[in-house]
C-alpha positions in Angstrom: -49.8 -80.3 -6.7 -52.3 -78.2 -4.7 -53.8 -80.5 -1.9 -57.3 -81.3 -1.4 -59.5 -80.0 0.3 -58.2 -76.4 -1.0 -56.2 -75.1 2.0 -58.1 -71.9 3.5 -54.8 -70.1 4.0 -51.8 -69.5 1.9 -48.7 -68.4 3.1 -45.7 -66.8 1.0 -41.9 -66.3 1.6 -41.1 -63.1 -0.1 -37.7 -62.7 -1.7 -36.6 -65.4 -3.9 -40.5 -66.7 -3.5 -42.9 -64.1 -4.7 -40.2 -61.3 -5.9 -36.6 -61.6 -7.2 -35.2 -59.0 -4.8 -31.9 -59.9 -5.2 -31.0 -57.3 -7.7 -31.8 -54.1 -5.4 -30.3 -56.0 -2.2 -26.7 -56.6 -4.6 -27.2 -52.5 -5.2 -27.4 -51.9 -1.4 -24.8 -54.1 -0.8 -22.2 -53.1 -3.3 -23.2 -49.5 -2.3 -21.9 -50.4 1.3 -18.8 -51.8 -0.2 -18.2 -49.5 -2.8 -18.1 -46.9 0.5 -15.2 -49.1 1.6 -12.8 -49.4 -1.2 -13.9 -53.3 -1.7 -15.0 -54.7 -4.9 -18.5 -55.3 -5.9 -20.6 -59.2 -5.1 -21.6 -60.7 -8.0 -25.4 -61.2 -8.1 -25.6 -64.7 -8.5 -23.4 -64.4 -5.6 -25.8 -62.0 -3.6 -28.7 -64.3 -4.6 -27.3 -67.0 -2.2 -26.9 -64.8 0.6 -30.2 -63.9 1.3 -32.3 -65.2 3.2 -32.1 -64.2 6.7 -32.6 -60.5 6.7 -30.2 -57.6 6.2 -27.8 -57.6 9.0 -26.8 -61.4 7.9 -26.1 -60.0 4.6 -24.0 -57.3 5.6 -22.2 -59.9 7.5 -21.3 -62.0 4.8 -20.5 -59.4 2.6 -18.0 -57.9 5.2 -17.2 -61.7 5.2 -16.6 -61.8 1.3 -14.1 -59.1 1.6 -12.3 -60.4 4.6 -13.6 -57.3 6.3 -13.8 -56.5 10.0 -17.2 -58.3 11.5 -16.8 -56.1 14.6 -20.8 -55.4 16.1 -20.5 -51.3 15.9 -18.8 -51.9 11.9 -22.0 -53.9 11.0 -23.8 -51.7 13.3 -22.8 -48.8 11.1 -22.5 -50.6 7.7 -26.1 -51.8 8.2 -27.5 -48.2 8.9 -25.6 -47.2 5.2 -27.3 -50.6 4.3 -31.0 -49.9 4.8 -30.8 -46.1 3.9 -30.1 -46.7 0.6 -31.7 -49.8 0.3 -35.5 -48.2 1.6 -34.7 -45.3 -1.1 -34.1 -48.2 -3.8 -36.5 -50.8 -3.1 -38.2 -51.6 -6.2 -35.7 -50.0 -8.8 -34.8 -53.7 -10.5 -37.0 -55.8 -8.0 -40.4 -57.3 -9.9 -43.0 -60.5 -9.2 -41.8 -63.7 -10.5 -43.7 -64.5 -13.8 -47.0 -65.6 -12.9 -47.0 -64.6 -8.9 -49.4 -61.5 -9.4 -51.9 -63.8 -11.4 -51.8 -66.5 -8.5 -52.4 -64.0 -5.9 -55.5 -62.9 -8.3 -56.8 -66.4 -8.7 -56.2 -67.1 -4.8 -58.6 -63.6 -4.0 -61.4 -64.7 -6.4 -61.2 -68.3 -4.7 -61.5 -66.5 -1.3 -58.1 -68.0 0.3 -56.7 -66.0 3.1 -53.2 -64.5 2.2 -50.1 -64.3 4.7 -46.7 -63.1 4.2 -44.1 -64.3 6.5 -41.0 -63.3 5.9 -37.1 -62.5 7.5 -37.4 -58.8 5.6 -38.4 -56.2 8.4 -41.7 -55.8 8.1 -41.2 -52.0 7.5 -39.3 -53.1 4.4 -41.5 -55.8 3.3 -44.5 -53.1 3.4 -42.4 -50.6 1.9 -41.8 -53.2 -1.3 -45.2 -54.6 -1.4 -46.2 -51.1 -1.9 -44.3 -49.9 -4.3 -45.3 -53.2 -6.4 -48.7 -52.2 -5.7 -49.1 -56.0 -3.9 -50.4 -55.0 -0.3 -53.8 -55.3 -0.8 -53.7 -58.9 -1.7 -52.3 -59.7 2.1 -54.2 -60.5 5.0 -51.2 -60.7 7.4 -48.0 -59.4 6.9 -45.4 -60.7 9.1 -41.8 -59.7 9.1 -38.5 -60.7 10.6 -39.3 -58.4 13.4 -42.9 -58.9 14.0 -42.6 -61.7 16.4 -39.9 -63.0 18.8 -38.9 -65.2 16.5 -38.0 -65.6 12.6 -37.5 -68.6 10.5 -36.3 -71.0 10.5 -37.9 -71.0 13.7 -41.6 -72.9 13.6 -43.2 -69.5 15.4 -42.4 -67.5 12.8 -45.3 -70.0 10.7 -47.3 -70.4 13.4 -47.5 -66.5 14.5 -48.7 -65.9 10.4 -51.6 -68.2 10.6 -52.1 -67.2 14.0 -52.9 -63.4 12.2 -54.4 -65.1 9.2 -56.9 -66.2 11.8 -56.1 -69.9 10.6 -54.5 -73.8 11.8 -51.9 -75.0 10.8 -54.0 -78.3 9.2 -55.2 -75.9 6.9 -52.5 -73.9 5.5 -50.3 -74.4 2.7 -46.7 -72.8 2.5 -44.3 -71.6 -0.8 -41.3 -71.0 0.0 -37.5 -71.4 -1.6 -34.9 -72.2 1.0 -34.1 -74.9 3.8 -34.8 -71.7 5.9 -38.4 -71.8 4.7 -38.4 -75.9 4.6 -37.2 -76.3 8.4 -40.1 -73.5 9.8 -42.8 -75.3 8.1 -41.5 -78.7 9.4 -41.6 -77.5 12.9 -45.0 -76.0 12.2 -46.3 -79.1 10.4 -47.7 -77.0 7.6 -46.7 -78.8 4.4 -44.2 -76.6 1.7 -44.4 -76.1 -1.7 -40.7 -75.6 -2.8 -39.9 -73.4 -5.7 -37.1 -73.8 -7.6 -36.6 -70.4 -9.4 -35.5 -68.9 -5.9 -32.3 -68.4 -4.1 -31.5 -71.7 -2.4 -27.9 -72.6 -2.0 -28.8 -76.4 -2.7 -31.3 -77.8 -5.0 -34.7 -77.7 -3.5 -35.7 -81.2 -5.0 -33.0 -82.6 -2.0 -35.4 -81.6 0.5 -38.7 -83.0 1.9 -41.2 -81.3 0.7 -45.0 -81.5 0.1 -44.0 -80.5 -4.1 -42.0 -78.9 -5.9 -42.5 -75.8 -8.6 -40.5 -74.6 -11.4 -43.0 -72.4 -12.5 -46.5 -70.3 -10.8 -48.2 -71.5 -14.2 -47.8 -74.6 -12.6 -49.4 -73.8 -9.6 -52.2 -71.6 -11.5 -53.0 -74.8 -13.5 -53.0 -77.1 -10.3 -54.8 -74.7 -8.4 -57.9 -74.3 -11.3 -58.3 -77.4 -11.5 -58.8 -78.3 -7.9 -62.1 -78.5 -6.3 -63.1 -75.4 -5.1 
């Protein structure tokens, strides 16, 4: 599963990647909504949603509801949105099974470690923190870093770019078609896994693998050259 020659850099989506999120994001959502006399998303429901970053989420929960998408209601739903949402970050969020001991293994094997993700990178800090996961990150890169976010290729390119890296020599995880189509544009090949919040199954997609598991990885990943 894990090319050869070991890639020198690794790069990681976040939510639905490293961290199931989605419980605190349904809490900050259903708060919102809850504030307008609608009924609570699902979080199976919520799971699918994200992906993009907040304000996309507020729009399709607004959406959900047949709710007013007017620029100052999301303008001031969003604000409601991230208030509580910073004050909640880590309540129900954890590491998927196995992600902590991959980032361990990746340390001792001396592989640079990037983040790039559509979270704002305020948020993404503020949650890496509170999981005590920070240190473990050579480059952190949000939705608002760059100019760009995924699925736009710069988004990929601008994290190795911080990593210090190339592209040649980079490998990807992701969980989405968001993630996919950035690392097709950057030409970085994608590990899929399939435990994340992807609309469609990621085995329909052209990727470098496919995980159902970090164990798998770990195992890959040991008994690759170093």
């Amino acid at each position: 599963m894990i090319p050869t020659p070991l890639p020198k850099n690794f790069i990681f989506d976040l939510d639905g990647t490293l961290v199931d999120s989605a419980p605190d994001l349904a809490h900050a959502l259903n708060h919102v909504l809850k504030r307008l006399g609608k009924p609570a998303v699902p979080l199976q429901d919520v799971r699918h949603l994200t992906g993009h970053g907040a304000r996309p989420l507020i729009e399709r929960g607004l959406a959900l509801n047949s709710l007013p998408s007017r620029e100052a209601d999301i303008d001031r739903e969003l604000r409601h949105f991230l208030d509580y949402y910073a004050a909640n970050i880590a309540v129900d969020t954890r590491p998927y099974p196995g992600a902590v001991e991959l980032l361990k293994l990746l340390k001792t094997r001396e592989i640079k470690i990037g983040l790039c993700t559509n979270k704002s990178e305020r948020l993404s800090r503020l949650l890496l923190k509170a999981l005590d996961l920070t240190d473990y990150f050579d480059a952190i890169v949000g939705g608002d870093t760059l100019p760009v976010r995924k699925p736009d290729a710069g988004h990929v390119l601008g994290t190795i770019d911080a990593l210090g890296g190339r592209a040649d020599e980079t490998l990807y995880f992701g969980d989405t078609r968001t993630d996919f189509d950035a690392c097709k544009g950057a030409c970085v090949p994608i590990i899929l896994v399939s435990f994340g919040y992807s609309r469609l199954p990621v085995q329909q997609l052209d990727a470098y693998a496919f995980a159902d598991s970090y164990h798998e990885i770990i195992h890959s990943l040991r008994a690759a050259p170093a």
